[in-house]
DSSP file (Angstrom, degrees, kcal/mol; ACC not computed):
  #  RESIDUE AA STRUCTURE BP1 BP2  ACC     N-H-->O    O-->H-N    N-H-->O    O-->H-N    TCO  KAPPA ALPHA  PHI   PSI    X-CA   Y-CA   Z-CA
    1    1 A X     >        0   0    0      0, 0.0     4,-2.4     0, 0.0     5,-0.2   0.000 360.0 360.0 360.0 -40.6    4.6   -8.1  -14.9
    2    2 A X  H  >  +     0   0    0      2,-0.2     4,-1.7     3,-0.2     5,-0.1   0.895 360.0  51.3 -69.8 -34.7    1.7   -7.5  -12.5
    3    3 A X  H  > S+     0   0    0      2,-0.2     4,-3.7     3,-0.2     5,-0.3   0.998 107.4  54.7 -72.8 -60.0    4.1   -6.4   -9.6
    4    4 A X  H >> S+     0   0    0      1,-0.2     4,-2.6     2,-0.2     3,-0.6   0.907 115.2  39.9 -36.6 -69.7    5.9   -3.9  -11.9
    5    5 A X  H 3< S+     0   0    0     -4,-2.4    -1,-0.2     1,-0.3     4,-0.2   0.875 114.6  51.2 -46.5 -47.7    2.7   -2.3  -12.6
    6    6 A X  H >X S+     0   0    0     -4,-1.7     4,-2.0    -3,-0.3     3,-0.8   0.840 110.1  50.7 -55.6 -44.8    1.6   -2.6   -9.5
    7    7 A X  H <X S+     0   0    0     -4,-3.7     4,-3.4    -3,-0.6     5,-0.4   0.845 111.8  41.4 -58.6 -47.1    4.6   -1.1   -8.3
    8    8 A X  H 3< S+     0   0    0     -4,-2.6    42,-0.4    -5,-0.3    -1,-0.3   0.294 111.1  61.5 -93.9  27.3    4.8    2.0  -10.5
    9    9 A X  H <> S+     0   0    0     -3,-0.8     4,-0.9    -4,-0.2    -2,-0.2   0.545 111.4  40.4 -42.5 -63.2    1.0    2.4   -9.9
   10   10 A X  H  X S+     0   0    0     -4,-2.0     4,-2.5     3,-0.2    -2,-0.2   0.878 118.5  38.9 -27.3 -67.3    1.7    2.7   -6.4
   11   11 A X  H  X S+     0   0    0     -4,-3.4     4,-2.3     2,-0.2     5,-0.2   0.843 110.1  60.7 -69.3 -27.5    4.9    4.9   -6.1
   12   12 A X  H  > S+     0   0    0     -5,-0.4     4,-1.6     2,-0.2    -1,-0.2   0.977 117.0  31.2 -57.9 -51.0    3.7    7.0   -8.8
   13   13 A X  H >X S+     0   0    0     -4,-0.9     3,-2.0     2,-0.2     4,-1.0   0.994 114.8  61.5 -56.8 -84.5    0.4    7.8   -6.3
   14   14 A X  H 3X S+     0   0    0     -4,-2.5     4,-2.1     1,-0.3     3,-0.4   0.709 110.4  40.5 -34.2 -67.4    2.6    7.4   -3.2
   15   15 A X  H 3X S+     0   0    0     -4,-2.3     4,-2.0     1,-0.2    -1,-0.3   0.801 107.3  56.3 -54.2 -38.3    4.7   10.4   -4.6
   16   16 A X  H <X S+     0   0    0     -3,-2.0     4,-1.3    -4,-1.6    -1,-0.2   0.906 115.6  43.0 -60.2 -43.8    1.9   12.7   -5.9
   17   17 A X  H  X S+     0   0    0     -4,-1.0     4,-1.1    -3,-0.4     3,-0.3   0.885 113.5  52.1 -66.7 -49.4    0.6   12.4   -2.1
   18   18 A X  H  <>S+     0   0    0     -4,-2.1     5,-1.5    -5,-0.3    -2,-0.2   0.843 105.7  57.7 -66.9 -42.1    4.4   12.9   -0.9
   19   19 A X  H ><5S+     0   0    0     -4,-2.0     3,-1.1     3,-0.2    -1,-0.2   0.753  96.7  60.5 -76.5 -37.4    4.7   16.1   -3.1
   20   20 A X  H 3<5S+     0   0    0     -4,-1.3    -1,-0.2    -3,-0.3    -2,-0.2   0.894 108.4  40.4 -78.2 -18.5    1.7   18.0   -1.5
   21   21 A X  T 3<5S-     0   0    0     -4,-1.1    -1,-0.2     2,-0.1    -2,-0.2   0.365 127.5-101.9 -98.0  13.4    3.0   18.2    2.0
   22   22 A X  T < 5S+     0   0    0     -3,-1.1    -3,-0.2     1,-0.2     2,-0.2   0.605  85.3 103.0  98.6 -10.9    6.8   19.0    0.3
   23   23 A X      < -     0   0    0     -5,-1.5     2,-0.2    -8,-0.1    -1,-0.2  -0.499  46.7-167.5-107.6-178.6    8.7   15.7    0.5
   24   24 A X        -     0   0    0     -2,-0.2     2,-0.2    -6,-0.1     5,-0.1  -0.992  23.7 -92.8-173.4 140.8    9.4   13.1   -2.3
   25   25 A X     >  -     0   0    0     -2,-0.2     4,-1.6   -14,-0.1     3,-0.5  -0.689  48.0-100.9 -78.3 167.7   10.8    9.1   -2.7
   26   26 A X  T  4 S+     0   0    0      1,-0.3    -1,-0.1     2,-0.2    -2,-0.0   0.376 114.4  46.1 146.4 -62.1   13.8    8.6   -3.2
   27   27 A X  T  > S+     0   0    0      2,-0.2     4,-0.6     3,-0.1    -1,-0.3   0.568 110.7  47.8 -37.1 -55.4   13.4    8.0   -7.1
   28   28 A X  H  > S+     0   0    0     -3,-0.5     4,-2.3     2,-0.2    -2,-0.2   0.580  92.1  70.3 -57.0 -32.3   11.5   10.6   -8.0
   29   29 A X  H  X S+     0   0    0     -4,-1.6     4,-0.6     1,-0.2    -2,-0.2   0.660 103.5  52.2 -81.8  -9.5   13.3   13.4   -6.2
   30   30 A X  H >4 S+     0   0    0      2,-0.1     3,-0.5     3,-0.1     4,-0.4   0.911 118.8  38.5 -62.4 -47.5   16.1   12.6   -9.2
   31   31 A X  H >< S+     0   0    0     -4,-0.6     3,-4.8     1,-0.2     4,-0.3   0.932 116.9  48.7 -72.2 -88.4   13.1   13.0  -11.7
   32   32 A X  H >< S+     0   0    0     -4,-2.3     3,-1.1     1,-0.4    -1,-0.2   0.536  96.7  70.9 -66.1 -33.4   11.5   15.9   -9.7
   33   33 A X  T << S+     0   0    0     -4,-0.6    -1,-0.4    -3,-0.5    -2,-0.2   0.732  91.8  65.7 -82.3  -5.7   15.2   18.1   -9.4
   34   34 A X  T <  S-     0   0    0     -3,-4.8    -1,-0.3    -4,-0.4     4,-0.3   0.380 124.4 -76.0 -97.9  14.4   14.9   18.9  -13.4
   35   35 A X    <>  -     0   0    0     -3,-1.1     4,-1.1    -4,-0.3    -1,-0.3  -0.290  41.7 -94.3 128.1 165.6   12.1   20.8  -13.0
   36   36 A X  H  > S+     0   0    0      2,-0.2     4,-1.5     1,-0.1     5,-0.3   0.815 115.6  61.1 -86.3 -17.4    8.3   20.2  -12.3
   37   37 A X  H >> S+     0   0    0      1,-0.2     4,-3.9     2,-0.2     3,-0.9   0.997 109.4  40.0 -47.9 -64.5    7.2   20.2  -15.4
   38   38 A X  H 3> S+     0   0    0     -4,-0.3     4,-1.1     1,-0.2    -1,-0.2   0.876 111.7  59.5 -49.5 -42.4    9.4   17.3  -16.4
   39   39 A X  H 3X S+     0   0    0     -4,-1.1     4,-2.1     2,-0.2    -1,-0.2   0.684 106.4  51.1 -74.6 -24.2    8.7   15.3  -12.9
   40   40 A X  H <X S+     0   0    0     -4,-1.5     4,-3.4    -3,-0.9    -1,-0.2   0.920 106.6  49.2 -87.4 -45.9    5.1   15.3  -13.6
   41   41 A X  H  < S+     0   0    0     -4,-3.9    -2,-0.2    -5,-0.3    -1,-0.2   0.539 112.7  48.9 -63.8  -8.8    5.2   14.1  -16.6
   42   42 A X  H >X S+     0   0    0     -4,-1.1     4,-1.3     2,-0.2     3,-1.0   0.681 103.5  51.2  24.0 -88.3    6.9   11.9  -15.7
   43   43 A X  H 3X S+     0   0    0     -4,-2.1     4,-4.6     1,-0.2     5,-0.4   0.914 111.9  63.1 -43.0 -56.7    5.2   10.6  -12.5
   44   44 A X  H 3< S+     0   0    0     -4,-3.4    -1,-0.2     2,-0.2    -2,-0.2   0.519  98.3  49.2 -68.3   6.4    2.2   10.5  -15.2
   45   45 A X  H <> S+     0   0    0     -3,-1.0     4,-4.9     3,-0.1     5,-0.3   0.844 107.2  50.0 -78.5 -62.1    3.5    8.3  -17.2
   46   46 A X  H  X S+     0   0    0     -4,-1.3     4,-3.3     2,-0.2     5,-0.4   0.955 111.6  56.2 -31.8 -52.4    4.5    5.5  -14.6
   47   47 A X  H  X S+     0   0    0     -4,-4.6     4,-2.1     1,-0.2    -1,-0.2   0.961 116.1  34.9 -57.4 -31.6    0.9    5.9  -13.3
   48   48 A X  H >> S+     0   0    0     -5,-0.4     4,-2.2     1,-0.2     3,-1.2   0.996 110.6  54.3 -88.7 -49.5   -0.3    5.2  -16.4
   49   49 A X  H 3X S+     0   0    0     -4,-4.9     4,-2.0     1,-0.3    -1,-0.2   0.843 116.8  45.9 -60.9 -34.3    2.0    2.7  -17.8
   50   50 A X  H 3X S+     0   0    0     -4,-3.3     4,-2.1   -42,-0.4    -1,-0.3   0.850 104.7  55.8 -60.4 -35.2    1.2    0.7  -14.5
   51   51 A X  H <X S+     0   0    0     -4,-2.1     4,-1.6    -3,-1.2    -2,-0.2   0.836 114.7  43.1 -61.5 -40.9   -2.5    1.2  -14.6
   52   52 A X  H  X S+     0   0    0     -4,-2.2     4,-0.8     2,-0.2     5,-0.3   0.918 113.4  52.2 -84.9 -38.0   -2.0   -0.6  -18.5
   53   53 A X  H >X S+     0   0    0     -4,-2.0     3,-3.8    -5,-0.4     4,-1.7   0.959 114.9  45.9 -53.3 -84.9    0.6   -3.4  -17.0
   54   54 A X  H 3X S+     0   0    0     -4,-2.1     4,-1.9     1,-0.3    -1,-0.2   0.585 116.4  39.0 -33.2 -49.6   -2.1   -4.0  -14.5
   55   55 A X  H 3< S+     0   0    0     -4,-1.6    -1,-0.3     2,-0.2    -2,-0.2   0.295 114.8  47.4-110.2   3.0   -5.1   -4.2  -16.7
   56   56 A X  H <X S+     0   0    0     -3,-3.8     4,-3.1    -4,-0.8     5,-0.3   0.719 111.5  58.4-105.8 -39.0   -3.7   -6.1  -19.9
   57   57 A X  H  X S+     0   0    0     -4,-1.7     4,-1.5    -5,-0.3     3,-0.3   0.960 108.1  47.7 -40.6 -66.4   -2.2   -8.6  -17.3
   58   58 A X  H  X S+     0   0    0     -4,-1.9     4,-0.5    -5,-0.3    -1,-0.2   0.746 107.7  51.8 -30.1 -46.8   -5.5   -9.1  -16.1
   59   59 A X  H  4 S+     0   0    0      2,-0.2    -1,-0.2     1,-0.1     3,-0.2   0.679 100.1  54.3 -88.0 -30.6   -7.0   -9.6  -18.8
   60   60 A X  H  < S+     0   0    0     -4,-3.1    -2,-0.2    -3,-0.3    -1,-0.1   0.803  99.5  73.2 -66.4 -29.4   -4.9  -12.3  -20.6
   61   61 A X  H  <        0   0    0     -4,-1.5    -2,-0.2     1,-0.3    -1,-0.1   0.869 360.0 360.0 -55.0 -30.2   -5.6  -14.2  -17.3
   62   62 A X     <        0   0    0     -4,-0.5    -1,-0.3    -3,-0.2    -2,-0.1   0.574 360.0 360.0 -61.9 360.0   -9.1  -14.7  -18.5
């Protein structure tokens, strides 16, 4: 569960980064060809849903 978060916590950032110089992964440019609206919300969801993977994982370890 911590690599899945970690993972869409990563490409989700990776892509926001990808998108200001015009380019896109792989995964996202599917998201991203139904409009931006939709691709953003979108992208902000993974970030967040990883950020919460991440940080509830963590936190049962204690």
């Amino acid at each position: 569960m911590l690599i899945l978060g970690f993972f869409l916590f990563v490409s989700s950032i990776l892509d926001f980064i990808l998108n200001l110089v015009g380019l896109s992964l792989y995964g996202y440019d599917l998201i991203d060809r139904q409009g931006f609206l939709v691709g953003l919300v979108f992208k902000l969801l993974c970030l967040t849903a990883g950020l919460t993977m991440v940080y509830f994982v963590q936190n049962v370890r204690k």
